[in-house]
N, C-alpha and C positions, 0 to 999 in steps of 0.2 A: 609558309603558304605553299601549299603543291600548286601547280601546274593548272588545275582545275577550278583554284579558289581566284582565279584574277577579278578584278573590280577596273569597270571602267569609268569613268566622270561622263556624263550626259554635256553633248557636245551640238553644237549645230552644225549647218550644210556650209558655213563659210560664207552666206550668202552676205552681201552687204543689204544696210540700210536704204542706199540709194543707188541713185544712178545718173549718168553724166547725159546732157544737151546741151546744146549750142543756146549759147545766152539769146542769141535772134528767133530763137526758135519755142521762146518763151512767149503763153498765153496768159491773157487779163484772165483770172477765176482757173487757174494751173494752179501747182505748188511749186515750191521752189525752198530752198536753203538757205537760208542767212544765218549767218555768225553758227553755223552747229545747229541750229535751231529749225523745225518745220514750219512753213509759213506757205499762206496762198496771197498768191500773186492778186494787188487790188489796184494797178497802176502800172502800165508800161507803156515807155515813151522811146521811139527809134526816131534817131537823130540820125543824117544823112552823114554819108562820106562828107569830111572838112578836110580843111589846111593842113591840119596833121596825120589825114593819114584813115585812118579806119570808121564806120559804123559805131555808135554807141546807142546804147539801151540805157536806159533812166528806168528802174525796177522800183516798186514799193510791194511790200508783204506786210501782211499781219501774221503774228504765231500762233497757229493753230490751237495753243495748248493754252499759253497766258496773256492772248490781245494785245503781244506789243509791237512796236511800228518798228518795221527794219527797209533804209535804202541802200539802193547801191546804183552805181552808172559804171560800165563796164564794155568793154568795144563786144560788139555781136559775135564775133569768132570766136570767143573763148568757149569754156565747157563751166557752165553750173551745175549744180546737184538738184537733183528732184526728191523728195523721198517718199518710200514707198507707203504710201497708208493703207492698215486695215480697218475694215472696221465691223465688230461682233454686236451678236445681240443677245442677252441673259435676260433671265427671268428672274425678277427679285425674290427672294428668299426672307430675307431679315436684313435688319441694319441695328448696328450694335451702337454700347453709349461714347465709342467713340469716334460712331462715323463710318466704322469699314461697312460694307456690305456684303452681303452673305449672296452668291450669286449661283445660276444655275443654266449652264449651255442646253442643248437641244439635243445632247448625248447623255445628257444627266447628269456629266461633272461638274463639280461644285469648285468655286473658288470665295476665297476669303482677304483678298489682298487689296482691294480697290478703295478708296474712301469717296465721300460725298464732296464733289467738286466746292474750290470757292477762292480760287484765283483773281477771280471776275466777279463782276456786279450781277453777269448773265450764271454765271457759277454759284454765285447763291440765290439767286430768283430759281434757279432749275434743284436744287438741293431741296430747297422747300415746298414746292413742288412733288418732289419726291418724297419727302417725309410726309406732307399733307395727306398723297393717297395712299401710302404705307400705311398709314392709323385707321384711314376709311376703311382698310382690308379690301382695296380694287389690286386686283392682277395688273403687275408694272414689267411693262419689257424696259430694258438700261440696254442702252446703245453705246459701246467702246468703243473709242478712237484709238490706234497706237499708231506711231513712227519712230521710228528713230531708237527704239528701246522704251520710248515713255506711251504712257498709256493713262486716259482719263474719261470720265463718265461724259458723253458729249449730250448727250438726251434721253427722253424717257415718253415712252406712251403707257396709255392703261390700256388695257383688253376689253372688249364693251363687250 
């Protein structure tokens, strides 16, 4: 290889998934991190300086991605993780037999990597849904959620 032929690997900014606040500083319908996992905040309880000493926080989340329940109680000073969510909207394309769907940004790129949610009970009510107006031949926008690296179909409208 000359000097000319180098190849690089497609790298990112380094930037993290999340980012650090004061557990006191956590709102009801925020997000928050649990266990690695992204979760919004559906329960915070602050307990007064006690006997021993510090502020504690009584947190419950649900996981954004598969509806499951995470607590934690934690003195108010420390630092939780929030994480970043995006979230895109595509224009349905197609949906293959085995679920992925055939997707299309507002740039024209095309992706093929997603499948039809079904985590959840709401996961497959909204799947069929989507299949339902796919067969109609109605114009379908699909709404993605990512965080954390994970990425899933979180909704869908039709175009009237």
């Amino acid at each position: 290889m000359s000097s000319g032929d180098e190849k690089f690997e497609k790298v990112d900014s380094g930037s993290s998934n999340t980012f650090p606040i004061s557990a006191g500083d956590v709102k009801k319908n925020s997000y928050m991190v649990f266990q690695n996992r992204p979760c919004k905040v559906v329960d915070y309880k602050h307990f007064k300086v006690g006997k021993h000493g510090a502020a504690k926080a009584n947190i419950t989340g649900i996981d954004i991605f598969n509806g499951k329940k995470y607590e934690d109680t934690l003195p108010c000073s420390h630092n939780v993780q929030v994480p970043i969510i995006k979230r895109s909207a595509f224009t349905l394309i197609d949906i293959d037999n085995e679920g992925y769907l055939t997707l299309m940004d507002k740039q024209g790129n095309s992706r093929q990597d997603l499948r039809l949610p079904d985590d959840t009970e709401d996961d497959k009510t909204l799947t069929e849904r989507i299949k339902s107006a796919h067969e109609e031949g109605k114009e379908i926008i699909i709404n993605v959620i990512e965080a954390m690296g994970i990425e899933k179909v979180a909704e869908m409208t039709d175009k009237k």
